[in-house]
PDB file of N, H, CA, C and O in Angstrom:
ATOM      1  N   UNK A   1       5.865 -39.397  67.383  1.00  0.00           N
ATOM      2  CA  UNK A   1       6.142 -38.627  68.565  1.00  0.00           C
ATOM      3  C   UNK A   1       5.314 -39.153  69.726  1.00  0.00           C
ATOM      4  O   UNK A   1       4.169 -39.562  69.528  1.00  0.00           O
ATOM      5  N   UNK A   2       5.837 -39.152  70.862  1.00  0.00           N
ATOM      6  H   UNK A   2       6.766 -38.820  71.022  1.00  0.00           H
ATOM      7  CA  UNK A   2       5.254 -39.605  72.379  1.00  0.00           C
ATOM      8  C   UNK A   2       5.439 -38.483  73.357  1.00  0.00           C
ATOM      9  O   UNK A   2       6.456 -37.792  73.414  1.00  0.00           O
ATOM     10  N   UNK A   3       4.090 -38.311  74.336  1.00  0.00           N
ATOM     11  H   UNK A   3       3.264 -38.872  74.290  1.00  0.00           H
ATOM     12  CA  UNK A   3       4.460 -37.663  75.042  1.00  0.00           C
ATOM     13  C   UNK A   3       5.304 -37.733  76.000  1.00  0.00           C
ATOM     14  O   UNK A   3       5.515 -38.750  76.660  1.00  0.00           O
ATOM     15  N   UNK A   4       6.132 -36.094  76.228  1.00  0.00           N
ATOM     16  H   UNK A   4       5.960 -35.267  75.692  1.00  0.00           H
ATOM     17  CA  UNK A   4       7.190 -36.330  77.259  1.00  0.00           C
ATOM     18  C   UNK A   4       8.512 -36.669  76.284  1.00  0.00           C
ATOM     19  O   UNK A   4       9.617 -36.543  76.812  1.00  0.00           O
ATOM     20  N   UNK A   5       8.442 -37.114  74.816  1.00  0.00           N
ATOM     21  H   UNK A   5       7.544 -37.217  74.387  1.00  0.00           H
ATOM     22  CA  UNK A   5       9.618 -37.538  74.201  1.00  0.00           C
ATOM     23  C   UNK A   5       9.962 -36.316  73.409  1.00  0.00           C
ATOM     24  O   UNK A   5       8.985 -35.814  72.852  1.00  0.00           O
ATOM     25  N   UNK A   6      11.395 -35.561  73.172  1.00  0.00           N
ATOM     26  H   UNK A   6      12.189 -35.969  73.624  1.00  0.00           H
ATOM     27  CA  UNK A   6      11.509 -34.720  72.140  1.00  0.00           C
ATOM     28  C   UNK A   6      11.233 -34.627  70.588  1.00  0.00           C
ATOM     29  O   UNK A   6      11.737 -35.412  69.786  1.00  0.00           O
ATOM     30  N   UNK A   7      10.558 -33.806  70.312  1.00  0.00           N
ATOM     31  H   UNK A   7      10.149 -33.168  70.964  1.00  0.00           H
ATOM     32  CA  UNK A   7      10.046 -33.746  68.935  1.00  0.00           C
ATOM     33  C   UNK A   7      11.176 -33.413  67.935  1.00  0.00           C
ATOM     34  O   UNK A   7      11.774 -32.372  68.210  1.00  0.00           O
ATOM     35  N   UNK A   8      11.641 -34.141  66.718  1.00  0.00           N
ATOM     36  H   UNK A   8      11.156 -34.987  66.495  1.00  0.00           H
ATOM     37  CA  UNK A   8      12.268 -34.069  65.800  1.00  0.00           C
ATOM     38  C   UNK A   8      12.034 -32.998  65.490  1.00  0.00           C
ATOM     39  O   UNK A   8      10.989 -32.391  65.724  1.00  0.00           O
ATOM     40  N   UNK A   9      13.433 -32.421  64.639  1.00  0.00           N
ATOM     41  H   UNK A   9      14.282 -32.914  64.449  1.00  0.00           H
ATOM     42  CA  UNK A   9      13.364 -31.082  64.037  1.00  0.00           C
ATOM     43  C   UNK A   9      12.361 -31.067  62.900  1.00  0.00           C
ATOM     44  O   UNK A   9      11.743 -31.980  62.353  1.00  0.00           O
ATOM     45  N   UNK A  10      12.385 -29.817  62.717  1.00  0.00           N
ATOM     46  H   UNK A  10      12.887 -29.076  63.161  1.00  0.00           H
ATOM     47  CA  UNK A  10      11.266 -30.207  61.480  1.00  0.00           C
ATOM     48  C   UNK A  10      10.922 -28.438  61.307  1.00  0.00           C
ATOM     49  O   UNK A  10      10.832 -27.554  62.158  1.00  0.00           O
ATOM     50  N   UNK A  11      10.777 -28.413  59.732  1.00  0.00           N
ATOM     51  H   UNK A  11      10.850 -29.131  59.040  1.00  0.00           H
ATOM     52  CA  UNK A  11      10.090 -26.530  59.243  1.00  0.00           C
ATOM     53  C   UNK A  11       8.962 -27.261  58.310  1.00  0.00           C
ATOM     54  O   UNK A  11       8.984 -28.306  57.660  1.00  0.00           O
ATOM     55  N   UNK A  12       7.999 -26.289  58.521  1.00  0.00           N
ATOM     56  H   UNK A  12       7.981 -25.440  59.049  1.00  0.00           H
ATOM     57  CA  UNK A  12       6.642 -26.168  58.619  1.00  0.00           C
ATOM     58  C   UNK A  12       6.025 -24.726  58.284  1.00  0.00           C
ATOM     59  O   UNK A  12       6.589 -23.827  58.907  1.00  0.00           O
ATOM     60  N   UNK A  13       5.062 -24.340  57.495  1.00  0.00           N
ATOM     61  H   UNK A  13       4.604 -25.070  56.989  1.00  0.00           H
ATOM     62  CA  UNK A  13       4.248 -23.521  57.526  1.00  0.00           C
ATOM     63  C   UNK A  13       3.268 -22.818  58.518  1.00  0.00           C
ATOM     64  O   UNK A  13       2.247 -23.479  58.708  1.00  0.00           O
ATOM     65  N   UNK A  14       3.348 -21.383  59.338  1.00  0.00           N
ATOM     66  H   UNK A  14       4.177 -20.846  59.184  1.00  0.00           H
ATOM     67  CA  UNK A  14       2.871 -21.417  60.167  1.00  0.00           C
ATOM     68  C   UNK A  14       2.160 -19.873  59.987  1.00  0.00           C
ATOM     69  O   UNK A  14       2.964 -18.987  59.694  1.00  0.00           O
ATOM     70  N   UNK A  15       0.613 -19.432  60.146  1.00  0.00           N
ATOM     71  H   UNK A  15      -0.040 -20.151  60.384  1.00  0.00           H
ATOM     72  CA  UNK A  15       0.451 -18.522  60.573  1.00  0.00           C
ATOM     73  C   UNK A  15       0.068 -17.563  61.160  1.00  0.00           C
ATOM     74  O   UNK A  15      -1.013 -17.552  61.749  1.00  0.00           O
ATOM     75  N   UNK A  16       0.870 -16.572  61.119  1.00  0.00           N
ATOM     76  H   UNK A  16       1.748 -16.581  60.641  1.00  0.00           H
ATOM     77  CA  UNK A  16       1.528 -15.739  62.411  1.00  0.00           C
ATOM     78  C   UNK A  16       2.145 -14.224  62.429  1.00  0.00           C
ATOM     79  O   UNK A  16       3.331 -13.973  62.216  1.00  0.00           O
ATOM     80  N   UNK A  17       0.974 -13.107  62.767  1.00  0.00           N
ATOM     81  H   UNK A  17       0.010 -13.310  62.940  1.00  0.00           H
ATOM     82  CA  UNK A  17       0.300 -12.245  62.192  1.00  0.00           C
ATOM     83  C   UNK A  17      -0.060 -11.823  60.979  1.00  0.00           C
ATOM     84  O   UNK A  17       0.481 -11.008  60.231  1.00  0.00           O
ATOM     85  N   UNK A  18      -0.831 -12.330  60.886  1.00  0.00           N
ATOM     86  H   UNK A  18      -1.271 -12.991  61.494  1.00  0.00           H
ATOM     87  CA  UNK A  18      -1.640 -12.387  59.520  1.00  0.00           C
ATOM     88  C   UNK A  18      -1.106 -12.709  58.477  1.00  0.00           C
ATOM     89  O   UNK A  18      -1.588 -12.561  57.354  1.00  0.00           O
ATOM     90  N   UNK A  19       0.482 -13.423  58.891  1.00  0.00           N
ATOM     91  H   UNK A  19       0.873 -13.544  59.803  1.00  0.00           H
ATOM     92  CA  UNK A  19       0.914 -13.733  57.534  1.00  0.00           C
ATOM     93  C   UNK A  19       1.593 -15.170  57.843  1.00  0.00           C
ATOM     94  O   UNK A  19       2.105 -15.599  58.877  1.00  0.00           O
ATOM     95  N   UNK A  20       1.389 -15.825  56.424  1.00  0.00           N
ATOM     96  H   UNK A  20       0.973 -15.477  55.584  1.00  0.00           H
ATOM     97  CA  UNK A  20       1.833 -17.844  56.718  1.00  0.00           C
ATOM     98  C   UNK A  20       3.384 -17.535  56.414  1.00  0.00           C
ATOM     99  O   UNK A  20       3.840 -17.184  55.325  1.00  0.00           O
ATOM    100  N   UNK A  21       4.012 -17.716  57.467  1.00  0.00           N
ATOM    101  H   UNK A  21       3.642 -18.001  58.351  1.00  0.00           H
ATOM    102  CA  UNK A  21       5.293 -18.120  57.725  1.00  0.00           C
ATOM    103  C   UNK A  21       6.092 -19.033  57.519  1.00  0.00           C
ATOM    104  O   UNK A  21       5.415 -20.042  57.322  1.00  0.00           O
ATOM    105  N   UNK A  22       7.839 -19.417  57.403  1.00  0.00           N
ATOM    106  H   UNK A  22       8.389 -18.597  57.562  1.00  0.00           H
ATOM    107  CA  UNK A  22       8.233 -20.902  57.445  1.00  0.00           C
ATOM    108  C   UNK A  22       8.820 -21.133  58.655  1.00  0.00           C
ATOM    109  O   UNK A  22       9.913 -20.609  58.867  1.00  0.00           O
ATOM    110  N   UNK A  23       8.330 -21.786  59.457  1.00  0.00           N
ATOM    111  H   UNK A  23       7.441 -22.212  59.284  1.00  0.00           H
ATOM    112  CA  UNK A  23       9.277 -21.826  60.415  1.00  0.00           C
ATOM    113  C   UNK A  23       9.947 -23.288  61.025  1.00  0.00           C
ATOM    114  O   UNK A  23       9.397 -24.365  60.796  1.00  0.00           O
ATOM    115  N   UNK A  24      11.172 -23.183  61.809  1.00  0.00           N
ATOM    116  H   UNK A  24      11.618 -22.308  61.996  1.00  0.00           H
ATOM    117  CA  UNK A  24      12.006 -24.502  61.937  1.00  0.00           C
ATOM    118  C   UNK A  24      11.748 -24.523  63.579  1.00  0.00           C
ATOM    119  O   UNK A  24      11.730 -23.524  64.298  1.00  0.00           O
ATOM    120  N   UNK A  25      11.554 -25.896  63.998  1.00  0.00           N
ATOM    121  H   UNK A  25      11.569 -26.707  63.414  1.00  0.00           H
ATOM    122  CA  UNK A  25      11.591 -25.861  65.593  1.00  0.00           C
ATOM    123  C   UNK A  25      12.710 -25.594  66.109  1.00  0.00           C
ATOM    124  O   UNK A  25      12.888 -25.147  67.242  1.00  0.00           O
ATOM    125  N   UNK A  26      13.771 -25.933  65.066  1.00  0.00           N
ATOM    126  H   UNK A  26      13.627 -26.296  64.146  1.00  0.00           H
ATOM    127  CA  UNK A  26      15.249 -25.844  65.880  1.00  0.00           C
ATOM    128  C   UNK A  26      15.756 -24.242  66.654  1.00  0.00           C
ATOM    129  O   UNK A  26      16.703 -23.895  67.361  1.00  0.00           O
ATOM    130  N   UNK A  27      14.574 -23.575  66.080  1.00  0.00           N
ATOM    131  H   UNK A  27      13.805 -23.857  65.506  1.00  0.00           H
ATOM    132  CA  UNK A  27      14.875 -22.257  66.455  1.00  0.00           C
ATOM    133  C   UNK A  27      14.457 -21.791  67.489  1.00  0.00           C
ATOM    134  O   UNK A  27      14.909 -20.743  67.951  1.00  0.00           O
ATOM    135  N   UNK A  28      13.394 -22.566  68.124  1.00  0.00           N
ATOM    136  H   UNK A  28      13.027 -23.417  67.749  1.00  0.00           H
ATOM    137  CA  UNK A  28      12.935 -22.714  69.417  1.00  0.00           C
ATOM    138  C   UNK A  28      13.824 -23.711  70.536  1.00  0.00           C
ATOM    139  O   UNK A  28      13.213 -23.999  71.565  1.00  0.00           O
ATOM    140  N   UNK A  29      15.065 -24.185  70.399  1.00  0.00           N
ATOM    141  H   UNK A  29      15.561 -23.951  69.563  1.00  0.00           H
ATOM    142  CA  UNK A  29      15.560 -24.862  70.673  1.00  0.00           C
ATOM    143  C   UNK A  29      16.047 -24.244  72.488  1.00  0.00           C
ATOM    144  O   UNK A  29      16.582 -23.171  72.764  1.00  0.00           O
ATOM    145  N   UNK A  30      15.623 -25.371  73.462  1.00  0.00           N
ATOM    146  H   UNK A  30      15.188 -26.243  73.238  1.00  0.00           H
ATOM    147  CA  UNK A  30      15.867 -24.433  74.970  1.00  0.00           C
ATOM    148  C   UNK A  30      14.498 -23.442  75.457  1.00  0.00           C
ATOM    149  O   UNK A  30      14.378 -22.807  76.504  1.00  0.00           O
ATOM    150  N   UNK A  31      13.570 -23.552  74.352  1.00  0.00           N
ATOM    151  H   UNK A  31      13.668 -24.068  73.500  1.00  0.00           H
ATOM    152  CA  UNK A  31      12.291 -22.375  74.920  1.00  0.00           C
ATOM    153  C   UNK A  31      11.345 -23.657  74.984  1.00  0.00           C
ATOM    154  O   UNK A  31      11.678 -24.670  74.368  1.00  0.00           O
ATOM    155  N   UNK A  32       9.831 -23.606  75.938  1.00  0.00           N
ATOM    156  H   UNK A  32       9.561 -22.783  76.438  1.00  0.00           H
ATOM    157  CA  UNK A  32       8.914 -24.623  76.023  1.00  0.00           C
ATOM    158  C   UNK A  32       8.267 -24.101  74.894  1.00  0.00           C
ATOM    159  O   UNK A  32       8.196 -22.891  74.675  1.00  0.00           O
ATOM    160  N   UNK A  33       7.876 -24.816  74.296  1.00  0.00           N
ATOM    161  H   UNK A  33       7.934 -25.799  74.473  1.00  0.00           H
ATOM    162  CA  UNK A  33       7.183 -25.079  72.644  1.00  0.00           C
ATOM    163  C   UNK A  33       5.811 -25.910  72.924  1.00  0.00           C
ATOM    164  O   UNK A  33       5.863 -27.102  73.228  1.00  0.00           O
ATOM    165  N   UNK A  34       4.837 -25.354  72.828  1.00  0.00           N
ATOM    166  H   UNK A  34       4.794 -24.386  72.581  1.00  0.00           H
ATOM    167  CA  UNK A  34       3.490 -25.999  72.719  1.00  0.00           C
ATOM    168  C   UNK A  34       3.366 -26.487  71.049  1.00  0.00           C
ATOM    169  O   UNK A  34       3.916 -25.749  70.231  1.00  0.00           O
ATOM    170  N   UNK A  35       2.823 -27.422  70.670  1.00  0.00           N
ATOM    171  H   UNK A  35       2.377 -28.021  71.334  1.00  0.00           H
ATOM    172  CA  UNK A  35       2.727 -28.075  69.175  1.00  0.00           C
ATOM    173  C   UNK A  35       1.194 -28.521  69.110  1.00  0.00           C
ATOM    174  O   UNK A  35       0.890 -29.385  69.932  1.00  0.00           O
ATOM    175  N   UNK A  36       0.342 -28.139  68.396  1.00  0.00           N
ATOM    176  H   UNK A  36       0.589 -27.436  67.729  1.00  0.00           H
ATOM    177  CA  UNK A  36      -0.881 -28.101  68.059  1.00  0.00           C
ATOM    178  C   UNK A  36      -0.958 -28.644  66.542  1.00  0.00           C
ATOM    179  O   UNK A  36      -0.722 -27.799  65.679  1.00  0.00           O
ATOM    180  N   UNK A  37      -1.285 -30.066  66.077  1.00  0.00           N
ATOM    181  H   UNK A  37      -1.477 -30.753  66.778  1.00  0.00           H
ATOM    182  CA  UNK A  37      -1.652 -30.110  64.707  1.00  0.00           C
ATOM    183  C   UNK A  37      -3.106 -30.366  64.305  1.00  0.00           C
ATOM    184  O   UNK A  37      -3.658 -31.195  65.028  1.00  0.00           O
ATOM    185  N   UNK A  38      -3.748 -29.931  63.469  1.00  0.00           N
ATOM    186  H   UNK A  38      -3.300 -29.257  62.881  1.00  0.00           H
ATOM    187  CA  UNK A  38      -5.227 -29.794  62.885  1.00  0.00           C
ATOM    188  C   UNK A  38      -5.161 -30.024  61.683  1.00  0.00           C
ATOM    189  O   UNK A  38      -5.151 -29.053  60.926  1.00  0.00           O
ATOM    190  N   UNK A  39      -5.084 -31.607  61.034  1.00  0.00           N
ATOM    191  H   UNK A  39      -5.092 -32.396  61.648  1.00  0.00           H
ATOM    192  CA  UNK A  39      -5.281 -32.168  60.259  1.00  0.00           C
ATOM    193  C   UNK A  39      -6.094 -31.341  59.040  1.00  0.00           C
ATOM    194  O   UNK A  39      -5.745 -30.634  58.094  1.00  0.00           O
ATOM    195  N   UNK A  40      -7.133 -31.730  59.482  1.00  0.00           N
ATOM    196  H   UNK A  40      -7.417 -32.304  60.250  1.00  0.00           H
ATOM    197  CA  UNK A  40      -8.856 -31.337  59.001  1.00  0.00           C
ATOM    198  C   UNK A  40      -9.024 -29.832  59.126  1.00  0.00           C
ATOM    199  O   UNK A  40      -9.613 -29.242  58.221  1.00  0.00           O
ATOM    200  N   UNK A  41      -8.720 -29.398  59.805  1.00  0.00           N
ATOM    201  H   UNK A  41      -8.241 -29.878  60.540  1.00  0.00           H
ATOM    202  CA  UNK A  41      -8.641 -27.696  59.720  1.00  0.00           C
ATOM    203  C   UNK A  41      -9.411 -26.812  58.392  1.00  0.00           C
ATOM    204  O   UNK A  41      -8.957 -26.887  57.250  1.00  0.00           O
ATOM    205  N   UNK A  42     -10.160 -26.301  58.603  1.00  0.00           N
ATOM    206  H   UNK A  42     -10.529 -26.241  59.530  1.00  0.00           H
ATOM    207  CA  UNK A  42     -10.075 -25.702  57.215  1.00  0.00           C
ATOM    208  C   UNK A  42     -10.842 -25.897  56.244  1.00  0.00           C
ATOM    209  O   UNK A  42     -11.244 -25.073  55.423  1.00  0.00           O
ATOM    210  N   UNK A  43     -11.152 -27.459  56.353  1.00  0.00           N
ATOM    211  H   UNK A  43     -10.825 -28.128  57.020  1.00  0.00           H
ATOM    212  CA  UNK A  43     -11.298 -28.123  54.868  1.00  0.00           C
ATOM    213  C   UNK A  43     -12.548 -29.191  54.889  1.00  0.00           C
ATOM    214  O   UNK A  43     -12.819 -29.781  55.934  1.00  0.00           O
ATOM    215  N   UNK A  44     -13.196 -29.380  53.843  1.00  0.00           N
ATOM    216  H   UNK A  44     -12.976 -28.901  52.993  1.00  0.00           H
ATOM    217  CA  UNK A  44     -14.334 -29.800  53.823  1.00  0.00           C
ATOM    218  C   UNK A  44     -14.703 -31.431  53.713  1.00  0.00           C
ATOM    219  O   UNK A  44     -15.517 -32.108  53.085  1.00  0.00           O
ATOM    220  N   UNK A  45     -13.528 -31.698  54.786  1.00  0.00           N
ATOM    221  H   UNK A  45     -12.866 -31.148  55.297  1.00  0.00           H
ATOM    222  CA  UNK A  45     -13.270 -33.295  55.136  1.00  0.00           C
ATOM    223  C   UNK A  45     -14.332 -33.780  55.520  1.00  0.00           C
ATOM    224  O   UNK A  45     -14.388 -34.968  55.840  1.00  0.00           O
TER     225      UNK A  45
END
């Protein structure tokens, strides 16, 4: 992905009130979508 270029569809684990979700970008499809990934997150990398 590049900025400024559209991001491939894609479902993913996400969560989102207090509970991990599945969710598909395509469903955001027409809304501005911020995308945040955190590799390392979490974990004792």
């Amino acid at each position: 992905m590049l900025v400024g270029k559209q991001a491939p569809d894609f479902t993913s684990n996400a969560f989102y009130n207090g509970e991990i979700k599945s969710i598909n970008l395509g469903d955001y499809k027409g809304s501005w979508v911020v995308l945040c990934f955190y590799p390392g997150d979490f974990t004792f990398v």
